[in-house]
C-alpha positions, 0 to 999 in steps of 0.5 A, a space after each residue: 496541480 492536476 485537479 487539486 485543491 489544494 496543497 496537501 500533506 500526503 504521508 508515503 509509505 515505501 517511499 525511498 524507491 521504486 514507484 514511491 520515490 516517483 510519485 513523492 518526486 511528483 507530488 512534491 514538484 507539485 507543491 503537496 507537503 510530503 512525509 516520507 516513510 521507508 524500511 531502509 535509513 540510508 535509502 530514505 534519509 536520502 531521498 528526504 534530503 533530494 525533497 526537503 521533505 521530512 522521513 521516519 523509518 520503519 520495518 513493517 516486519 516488526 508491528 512495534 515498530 509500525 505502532 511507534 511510527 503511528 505515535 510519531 505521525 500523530 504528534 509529529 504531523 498535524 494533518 494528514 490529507 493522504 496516506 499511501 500504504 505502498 510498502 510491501 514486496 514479495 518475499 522467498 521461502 516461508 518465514 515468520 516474524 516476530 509477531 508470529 506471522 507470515 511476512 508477506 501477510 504482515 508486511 504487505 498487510 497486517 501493517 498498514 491495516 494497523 497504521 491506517 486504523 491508529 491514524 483513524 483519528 486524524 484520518 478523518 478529522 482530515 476527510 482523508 484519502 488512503 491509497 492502497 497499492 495493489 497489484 493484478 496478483 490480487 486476481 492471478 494468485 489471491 485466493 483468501 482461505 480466513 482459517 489459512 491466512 497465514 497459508 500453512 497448508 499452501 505456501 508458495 511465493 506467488 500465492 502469498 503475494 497474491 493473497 496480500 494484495 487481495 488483502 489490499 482490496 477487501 481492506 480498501 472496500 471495508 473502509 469505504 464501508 465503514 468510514 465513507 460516511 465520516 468523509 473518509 475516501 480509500 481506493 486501491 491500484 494496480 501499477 502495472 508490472 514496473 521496472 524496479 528492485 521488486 522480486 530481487 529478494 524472492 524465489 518467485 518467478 516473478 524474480 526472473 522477470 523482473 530482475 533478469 534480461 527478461 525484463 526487457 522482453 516482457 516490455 516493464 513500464 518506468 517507476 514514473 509510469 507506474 507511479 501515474 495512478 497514484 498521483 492521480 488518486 492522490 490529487 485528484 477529488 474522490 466522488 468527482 474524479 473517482 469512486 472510493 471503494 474501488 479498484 483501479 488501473 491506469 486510472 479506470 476501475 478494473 476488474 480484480 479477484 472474484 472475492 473483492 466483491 464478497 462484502 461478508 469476507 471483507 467484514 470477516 476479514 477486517 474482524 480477524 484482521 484488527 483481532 490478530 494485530 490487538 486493535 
């Protein structure tokens, strides 16, 4: 088991495909107790029933929902040892959500900054770990305007996504901040640019890279490949292996957007943050 312990209960979010489904298949051969979240009941009963493995659903698009899934793994799940917030993506044109808010902000953000904070009890009743799935968009595009989140003034695909995942590194950085000394351990990684259903949805150009022949030009790496540095955040021992609070790539820290550093913004930005989803 890679430097594990022991057998955990890891908690998958964004896990009916892509680099989820390969890390959940890895984890789950390695003998960890696995609880898998996805958006889609077809594509996530599914692969609950390849694991043997418990599945909820729900649409990160709707903060109810999320709230309601929280309920659920509280009562439901007695322990959990690791929480990957994997679910995200990027979107087309501009569109809000039910809640009000930009999906991109939402569903790569909002949401599974409220998941995590409602699970916070037994998070660190755990010692948890929480594993954020970022992406190099965080450093390429991500440009965190705390007046602007929901990008009004300048919307573009890219620069949705980009702040999204900027957003997963502030709030990877806050957490270690604020409940390190509880025991709680949080890291954030970028996969790599993985060959999966990503940007099919999207009017980015990230689409004609990943869904087109281009794919095969750009040399696209394996869901299994990408899921590598997830898997090793997950069973591996935070302070041994690796640092809480930092960002990584292919299992080294990496360098990311300049503001990831800005202590104050990630304070400012988990204020505004809990403020808009009613923690």
């Amino acid at each position: 088991m890679s430097g594990a312990q022991k057998s955990q209960t890891i908690v998958i979010t964004g896990s009916s495909d892509g680099i989820g489904a390969a890390a959940a298949r890895r984890l789950k051969q390695d003998g960890h107790s696995l609880v898998l979240v996805g958006r889609s009941e077809e594509k996530t009963s599914r692969i609950g029933e390849e694991l043997d493995s418990p599945w909820l659903t729900a649409d990160f698009a709707e903060l109810a929902q999320v709230r309601a899934l929280a309920g659920r793994l509280l009562a439901e799940v007695p322990a959990i040892d690791v929480l990957v917030n994997n679910a995200g993506g990027i979107f087309g044109d501009r569109a809000r959500t039910v809640d009000g808010f930009e999906k991109t902000l939402q569903v790569n953000h909002l949401a599974p900054f409220l998941l995590t904070n409602l699970l916070m009890p037994t998070l660190l009743a755990n010692r948890a770990t929480v594993i954020n799935t970022s992406s190099a968009a965080a450093r390429l595009f991500g440009r965190i305007d705390l007046d602007d989140l929901n990008n009004d003034r300048t919307f573009s695909a890219n620069k949705a996504y980009g702040d999204s995942k900027l957003a997963n590194v502030l709030f990877t950085k806050e957490l270690h901040r604020r409940f390190h000394p509880e025991g709680l351990s949080a890291a954030a990684f970028h996969p790599g640019a993985v060959a999966t259903g990503f940007a099919s949805d999207s009017t980015s150009l990230m689409r004609w890279i990943y869904q087109t022949p281009l794919r095969n030009v750009v040399g696209l790496i394996s869901p299994d490949a990408g899921a590598q540095t997830l898997v090793w955040l997950a069973e591996t021992t935070p302070g041994t292996d690796w640092q809480s609070g930092e960002f990584y790539e292919k299992m080294r820290i990496a360098r990311t957007n300049p503001q990831a550093s800005d202590a104050g913004l990630a304070r400012a930005f988990w204020d505004r943050s809990a403020q808009l989803v009613g923690l």
